[in-house]
PDB file as gemmi writes it, atoms N, CA and C in Angstrom:
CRYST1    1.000    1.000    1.000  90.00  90.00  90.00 P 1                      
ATOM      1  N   UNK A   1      18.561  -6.206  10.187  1.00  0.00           N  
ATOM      2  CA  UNK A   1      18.976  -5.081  10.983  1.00  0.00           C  
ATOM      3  C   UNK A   1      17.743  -4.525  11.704  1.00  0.00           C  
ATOM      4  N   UNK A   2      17.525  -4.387  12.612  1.00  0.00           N  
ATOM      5  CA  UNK A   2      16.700  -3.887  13.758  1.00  0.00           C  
ATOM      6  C   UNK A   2      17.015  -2.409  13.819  1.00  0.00           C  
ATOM      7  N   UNK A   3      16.156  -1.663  14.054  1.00  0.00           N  
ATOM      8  CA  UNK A   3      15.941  -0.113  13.599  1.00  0.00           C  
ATOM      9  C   UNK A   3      15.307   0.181  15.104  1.00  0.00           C  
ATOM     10  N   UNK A   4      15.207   1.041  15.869  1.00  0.00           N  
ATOM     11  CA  UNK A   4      14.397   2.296  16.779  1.00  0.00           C  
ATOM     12  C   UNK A   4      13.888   2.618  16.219  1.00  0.00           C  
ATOM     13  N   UNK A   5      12.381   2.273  15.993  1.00  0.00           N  
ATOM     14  CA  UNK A   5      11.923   4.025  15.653  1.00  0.00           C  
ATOM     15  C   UNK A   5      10.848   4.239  16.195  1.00  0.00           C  
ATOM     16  N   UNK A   6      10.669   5.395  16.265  1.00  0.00           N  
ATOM     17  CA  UNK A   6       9.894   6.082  16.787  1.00  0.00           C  
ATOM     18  C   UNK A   6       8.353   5.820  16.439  1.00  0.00           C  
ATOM     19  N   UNK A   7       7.309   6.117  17.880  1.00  0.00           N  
ATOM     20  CA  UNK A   7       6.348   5.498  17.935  1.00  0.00           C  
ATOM     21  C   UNK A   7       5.117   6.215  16.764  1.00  0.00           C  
ATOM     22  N   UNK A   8       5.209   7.456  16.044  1.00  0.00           N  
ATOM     23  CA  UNK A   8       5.429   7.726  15.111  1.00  0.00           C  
ATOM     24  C   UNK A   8       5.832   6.771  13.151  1.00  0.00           C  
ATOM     25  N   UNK A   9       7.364   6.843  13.624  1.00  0.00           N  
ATOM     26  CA  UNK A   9       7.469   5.820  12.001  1.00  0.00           C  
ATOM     27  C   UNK A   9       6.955   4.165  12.551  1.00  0.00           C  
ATOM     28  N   UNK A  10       6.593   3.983  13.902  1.00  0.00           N  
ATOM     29  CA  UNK A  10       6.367   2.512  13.907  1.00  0.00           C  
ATOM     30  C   UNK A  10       4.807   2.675  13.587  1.00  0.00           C  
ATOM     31  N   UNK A  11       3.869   3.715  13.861  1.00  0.00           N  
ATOM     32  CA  UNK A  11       2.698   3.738  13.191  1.00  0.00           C  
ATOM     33  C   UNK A  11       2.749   3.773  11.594  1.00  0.00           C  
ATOM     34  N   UNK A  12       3.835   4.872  10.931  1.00  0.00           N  
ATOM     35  CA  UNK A  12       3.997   4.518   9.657  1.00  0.00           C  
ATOM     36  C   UNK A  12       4.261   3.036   9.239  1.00  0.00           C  
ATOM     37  N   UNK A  13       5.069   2.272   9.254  1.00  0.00           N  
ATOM     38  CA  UNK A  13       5.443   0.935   8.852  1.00  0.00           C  
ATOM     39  C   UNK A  13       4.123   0.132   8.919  1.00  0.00           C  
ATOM     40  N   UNK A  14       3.111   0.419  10.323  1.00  0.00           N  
ATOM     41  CA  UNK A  14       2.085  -0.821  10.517  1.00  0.00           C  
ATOM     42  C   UNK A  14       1.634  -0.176   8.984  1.00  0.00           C  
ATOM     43  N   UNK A  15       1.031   0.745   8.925  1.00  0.00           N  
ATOM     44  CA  UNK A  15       0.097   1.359   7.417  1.00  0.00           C  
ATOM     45  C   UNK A  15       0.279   0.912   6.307  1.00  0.00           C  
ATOM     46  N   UNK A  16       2.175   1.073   6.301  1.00  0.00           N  
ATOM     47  CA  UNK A  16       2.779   0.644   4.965  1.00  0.00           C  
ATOM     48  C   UNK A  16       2.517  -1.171   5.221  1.00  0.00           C  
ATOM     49  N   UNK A  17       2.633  -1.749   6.058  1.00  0.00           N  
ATOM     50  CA  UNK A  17       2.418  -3.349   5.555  1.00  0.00           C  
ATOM     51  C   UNK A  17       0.764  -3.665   5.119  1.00  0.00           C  
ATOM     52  N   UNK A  18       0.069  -2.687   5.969  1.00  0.00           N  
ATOM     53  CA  UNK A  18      -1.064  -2.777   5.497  1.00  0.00           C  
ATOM     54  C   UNK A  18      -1.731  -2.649   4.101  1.00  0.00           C  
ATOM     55  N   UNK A  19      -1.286  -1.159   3.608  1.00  0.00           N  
ATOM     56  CA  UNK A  19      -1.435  -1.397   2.720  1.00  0.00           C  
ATOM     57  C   UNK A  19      -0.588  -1.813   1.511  1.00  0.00           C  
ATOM     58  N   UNK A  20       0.869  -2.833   1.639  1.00  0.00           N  
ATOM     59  CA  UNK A  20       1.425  -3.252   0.988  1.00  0.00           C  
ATOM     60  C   UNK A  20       0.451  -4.944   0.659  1.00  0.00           C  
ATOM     61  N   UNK A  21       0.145  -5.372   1.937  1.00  0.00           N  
ATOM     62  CA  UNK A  21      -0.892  -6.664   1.849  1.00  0.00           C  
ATOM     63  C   UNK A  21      -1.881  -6.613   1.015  1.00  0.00           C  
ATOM     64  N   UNK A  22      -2.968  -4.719   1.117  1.00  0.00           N  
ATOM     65  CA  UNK A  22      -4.043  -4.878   0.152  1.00  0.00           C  
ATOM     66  C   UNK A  22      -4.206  -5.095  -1.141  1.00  0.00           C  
ATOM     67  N   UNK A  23      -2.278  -4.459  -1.678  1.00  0.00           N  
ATOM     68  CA  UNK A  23      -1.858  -4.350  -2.759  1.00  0.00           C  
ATOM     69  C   UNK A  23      -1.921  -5.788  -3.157  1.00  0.00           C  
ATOM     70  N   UNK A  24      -1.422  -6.422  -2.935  1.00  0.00           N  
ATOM     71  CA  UNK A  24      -0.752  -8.105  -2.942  1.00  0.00           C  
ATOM     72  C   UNK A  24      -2.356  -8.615  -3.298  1.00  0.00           C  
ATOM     73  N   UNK A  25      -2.807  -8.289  -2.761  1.00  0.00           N  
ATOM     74  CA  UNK A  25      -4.735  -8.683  -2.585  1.00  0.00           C  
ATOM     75  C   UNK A  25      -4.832  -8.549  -3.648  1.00  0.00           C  
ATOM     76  N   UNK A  26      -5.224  -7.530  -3.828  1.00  0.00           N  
ATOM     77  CA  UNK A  26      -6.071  -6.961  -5.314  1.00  0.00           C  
ATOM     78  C   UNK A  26      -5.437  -7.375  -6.540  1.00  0.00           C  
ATOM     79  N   UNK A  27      -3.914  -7.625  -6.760  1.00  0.00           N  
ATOM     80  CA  UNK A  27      -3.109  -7.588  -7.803  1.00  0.00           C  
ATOM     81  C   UNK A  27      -3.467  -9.388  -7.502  1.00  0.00           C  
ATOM     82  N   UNK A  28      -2.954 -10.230  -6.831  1.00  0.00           N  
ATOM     83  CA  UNK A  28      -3.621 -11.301  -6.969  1.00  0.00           C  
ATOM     84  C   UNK A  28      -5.332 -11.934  -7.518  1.00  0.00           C  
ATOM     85  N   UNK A  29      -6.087 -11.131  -6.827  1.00  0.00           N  
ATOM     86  CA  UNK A  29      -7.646 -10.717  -7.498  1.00  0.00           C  
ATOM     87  C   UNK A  29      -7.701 -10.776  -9.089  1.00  0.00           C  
ATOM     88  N   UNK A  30      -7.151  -9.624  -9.652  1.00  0.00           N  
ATOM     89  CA  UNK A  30      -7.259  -9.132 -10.831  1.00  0.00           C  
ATOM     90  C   UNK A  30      -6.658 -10.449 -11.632  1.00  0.00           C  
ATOM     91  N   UNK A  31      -5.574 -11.223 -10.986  1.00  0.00           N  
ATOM     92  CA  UNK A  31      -4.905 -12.380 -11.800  1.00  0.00           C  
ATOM     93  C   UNK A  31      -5.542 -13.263 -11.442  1.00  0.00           C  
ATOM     94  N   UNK A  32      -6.311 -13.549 -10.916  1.00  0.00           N  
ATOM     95  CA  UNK A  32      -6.846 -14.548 -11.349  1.00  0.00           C  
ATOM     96  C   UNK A  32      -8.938 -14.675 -11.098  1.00  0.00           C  
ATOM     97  N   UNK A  33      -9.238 -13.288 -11.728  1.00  0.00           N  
ATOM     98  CA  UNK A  33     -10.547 -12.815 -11.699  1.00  0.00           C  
ATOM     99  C   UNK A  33     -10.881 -14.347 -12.565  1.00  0.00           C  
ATOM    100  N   UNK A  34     -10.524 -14.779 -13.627  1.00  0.00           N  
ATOM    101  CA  UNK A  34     -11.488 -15.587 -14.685  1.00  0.00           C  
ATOM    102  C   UNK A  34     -11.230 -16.803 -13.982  1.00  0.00           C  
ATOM    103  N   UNK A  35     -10.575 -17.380 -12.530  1.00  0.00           N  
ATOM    104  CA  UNK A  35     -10.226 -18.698 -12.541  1.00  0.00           C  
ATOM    105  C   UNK A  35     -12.142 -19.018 -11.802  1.00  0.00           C  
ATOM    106  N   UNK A  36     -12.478 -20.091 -12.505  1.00  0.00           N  
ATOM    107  CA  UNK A  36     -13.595 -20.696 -12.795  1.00  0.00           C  
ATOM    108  C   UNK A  36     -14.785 -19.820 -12.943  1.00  0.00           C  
ATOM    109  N   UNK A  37     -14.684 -18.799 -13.348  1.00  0.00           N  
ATOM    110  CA  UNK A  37     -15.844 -18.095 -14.472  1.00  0.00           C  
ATOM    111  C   UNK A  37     -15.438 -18.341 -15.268  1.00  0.00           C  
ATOM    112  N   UNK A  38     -16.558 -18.161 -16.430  1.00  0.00           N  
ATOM    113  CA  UNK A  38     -17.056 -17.885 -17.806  1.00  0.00           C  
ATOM    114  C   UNK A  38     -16.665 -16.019 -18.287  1.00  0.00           C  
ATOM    115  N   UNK A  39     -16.964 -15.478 -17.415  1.00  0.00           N  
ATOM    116  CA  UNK A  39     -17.089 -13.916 -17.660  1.00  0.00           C  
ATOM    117  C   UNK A  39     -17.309 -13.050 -16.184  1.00  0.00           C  
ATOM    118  N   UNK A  40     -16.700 -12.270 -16.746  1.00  0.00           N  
ATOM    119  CA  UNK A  40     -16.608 -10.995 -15.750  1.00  0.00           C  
ATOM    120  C   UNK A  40     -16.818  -9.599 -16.149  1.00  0.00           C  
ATOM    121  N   UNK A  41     -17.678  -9.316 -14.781  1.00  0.00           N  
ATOM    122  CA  UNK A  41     -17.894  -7.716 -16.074  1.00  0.00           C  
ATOM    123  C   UNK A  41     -16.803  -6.893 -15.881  1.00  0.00           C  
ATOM    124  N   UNK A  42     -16.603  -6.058 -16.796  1.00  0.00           N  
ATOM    125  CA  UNK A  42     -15.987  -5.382 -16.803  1.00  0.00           C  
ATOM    126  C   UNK A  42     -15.420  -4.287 -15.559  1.00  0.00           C  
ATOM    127  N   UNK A  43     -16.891  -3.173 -15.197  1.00  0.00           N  
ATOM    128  CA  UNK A  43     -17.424  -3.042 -13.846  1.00  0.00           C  
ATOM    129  C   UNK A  43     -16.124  -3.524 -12.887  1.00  0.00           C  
ATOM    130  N   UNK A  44     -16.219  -5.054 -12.639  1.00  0.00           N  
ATOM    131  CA  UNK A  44     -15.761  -5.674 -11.512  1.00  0.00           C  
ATOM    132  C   UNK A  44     -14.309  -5.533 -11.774  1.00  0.00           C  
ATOM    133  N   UNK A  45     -13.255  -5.306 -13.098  1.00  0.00           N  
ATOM    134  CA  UNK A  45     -11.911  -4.960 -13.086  1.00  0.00           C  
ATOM    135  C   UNK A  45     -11.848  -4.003 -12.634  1.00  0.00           C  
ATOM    136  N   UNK A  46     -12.837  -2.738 -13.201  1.00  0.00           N  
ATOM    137  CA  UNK A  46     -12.891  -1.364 -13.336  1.00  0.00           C  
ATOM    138  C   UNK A  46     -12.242  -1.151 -11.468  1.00  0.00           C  
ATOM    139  N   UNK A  47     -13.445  -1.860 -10.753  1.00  0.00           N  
ATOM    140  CA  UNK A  47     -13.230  -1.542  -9.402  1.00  0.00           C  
ATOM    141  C   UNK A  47     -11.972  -1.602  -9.117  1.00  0.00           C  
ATOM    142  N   UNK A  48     -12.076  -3.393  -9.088  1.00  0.00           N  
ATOM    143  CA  UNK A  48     -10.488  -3.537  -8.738  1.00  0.00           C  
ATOM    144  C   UNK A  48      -8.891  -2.635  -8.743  1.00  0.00           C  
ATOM    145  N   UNK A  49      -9.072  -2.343 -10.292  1.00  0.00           N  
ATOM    146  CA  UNK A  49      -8.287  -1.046 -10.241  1.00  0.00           C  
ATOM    147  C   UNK A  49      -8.397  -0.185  -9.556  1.00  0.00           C  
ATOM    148  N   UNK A  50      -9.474   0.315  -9.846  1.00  0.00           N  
ATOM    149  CA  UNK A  50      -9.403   1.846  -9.200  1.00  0.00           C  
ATOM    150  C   UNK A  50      -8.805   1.717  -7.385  1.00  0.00           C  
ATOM    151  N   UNK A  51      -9.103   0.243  -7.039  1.00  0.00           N  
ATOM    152  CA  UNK A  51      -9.181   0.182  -5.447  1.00  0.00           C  
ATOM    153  C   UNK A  51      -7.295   0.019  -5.312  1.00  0.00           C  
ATOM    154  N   UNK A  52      -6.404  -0.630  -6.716  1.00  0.00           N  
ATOM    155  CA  UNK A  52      -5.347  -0.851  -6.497  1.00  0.00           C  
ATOM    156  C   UNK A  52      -4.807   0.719  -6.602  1.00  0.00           C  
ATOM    157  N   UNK A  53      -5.312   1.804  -7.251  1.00  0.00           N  
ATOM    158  CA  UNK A  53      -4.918   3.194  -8.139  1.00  0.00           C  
ATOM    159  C   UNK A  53      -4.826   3.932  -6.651  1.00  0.00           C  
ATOM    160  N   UNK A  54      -5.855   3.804  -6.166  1.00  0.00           N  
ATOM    161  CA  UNK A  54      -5.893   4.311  -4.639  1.00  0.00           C  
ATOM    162  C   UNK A  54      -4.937   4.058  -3.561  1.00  0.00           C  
ATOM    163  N   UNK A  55      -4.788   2.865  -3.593  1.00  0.00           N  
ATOM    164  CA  UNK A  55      -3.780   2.179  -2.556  1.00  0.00           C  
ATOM    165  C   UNK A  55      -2.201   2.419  -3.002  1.00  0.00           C  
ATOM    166  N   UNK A  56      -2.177   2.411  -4.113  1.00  0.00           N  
ATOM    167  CA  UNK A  56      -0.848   2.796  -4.330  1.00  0.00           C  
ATOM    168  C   UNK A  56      -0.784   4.295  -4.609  1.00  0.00           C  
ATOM    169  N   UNK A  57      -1.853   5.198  -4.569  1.00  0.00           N  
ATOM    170  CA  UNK A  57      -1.352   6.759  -4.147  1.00  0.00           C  
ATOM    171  C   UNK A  57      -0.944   6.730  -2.967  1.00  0.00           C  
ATOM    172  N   UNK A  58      -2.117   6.129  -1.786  1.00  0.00           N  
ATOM    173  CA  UNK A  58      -1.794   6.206  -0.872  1.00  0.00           C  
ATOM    174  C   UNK A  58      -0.181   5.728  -0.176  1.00  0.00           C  
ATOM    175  N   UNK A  59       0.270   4.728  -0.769  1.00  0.00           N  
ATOM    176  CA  UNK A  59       1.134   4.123  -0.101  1.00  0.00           C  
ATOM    177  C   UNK A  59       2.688   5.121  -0.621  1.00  0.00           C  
ATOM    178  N   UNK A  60       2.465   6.184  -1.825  1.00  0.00           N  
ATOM    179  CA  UNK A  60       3.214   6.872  -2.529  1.00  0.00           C  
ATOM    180  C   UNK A  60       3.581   8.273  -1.297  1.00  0.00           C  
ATOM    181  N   UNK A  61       1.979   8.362  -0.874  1.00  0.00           N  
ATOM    182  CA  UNK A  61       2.332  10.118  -0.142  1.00  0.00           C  
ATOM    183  C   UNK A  61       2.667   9.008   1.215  1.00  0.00           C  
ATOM    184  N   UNK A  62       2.795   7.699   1.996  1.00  0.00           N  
ATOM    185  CA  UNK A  62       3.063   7.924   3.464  1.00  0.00           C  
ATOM    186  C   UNK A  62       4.503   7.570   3.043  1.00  0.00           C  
ATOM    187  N   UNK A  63       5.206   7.058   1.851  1.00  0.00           N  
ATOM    188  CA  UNK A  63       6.349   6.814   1.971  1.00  0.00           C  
ATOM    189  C   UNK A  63       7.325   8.534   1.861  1.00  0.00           C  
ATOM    190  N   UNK A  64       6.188   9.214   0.786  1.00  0.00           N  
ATOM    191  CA  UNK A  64       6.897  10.859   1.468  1.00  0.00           C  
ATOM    192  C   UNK A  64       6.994  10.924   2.772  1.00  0.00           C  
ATOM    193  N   UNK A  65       6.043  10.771   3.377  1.00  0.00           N  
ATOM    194  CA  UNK A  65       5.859  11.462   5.246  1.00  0.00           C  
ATOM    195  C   UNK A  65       7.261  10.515   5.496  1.00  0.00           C  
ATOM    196  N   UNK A  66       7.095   9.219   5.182  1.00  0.00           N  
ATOM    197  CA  UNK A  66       8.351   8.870   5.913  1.00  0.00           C  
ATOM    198  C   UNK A  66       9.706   9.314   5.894  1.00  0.00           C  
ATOM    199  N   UNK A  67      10.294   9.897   4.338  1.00  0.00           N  
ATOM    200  CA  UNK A  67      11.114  10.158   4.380  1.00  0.00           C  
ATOM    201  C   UNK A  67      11.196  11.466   5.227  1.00  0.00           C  
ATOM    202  N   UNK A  68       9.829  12.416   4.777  1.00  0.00           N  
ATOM    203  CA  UNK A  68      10.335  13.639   5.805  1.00  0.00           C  
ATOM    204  C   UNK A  68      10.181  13.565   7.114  1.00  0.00           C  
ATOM    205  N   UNK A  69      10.111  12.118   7.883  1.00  0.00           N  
ATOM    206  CA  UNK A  69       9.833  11.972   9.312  1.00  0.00           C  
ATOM    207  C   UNK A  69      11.709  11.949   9.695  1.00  0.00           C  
ATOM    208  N   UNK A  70      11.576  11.174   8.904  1.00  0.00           N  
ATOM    209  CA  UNK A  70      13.585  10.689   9.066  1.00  0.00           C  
ATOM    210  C   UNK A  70      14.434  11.681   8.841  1.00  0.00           C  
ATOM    211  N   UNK A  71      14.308  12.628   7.846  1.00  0.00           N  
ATOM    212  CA  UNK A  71      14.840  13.579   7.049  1.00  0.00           C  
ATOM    213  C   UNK A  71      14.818  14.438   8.560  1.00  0.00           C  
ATOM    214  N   UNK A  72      13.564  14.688   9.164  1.00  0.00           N  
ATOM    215  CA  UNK A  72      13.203  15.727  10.220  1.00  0.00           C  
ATOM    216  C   UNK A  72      14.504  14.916  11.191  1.00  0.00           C  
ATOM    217  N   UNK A  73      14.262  14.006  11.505  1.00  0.00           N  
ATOM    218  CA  UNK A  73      14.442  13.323  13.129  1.00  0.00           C  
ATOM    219  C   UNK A  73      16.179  13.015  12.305  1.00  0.00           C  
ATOM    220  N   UNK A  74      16.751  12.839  11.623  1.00  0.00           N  
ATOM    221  CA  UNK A  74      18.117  12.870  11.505  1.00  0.00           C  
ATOM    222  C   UNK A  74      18.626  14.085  11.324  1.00  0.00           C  
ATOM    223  N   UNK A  75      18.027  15.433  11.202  1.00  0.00           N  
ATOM    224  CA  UNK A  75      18.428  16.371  11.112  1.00  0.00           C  
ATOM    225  C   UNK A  75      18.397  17.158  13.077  1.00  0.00           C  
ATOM    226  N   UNK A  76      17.100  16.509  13.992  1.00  0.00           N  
ATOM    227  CA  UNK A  76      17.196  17.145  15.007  1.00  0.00           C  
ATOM    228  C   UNK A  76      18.038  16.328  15.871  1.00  0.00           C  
ATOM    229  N   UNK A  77      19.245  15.276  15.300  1.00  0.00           N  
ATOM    230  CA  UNK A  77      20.400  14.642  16.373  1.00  0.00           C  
ATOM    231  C   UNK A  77      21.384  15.453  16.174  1.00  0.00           C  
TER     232      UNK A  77                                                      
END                                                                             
């Protein structure tokens, strides 16, 4: 289904694939940190997380904005 939207939620969506991809990144990363090491420091999960902890706040508050973009723009038809 093909949607209008506004040049607005079409800036939201680019963000959300964006950072739906980084997600995919990092969560791939973390699975397979040990493929051909010996060891990993710790440190280097630590990051990882924190970089996935981030990305998925972030991706938590633009999916608010989105709803209140829609919420707004179906309420001003």
């Amino acid at each position: 289904m093909t949607k209008n939207l506004t040049p607005e939620l079409k800036s939201c969506k680019e963000e959300f694939d964006f950072l739906n991809k980084k997600i995919g990144e990092l969560e791939w990363e973390l699975a397979t940190i040990f493929y051909g090491r010996k060891a990993v420091l710790r440190s280097e999960t630590d990051l990882l997380e924190d970089q996935l902890d981030s990305y998925r706040t972030s991706i938590g508050i633009l999916v608010e904005k989105v709803k209140n973009l829609v919420s707004e723009s179906g309420n001003s038809k």
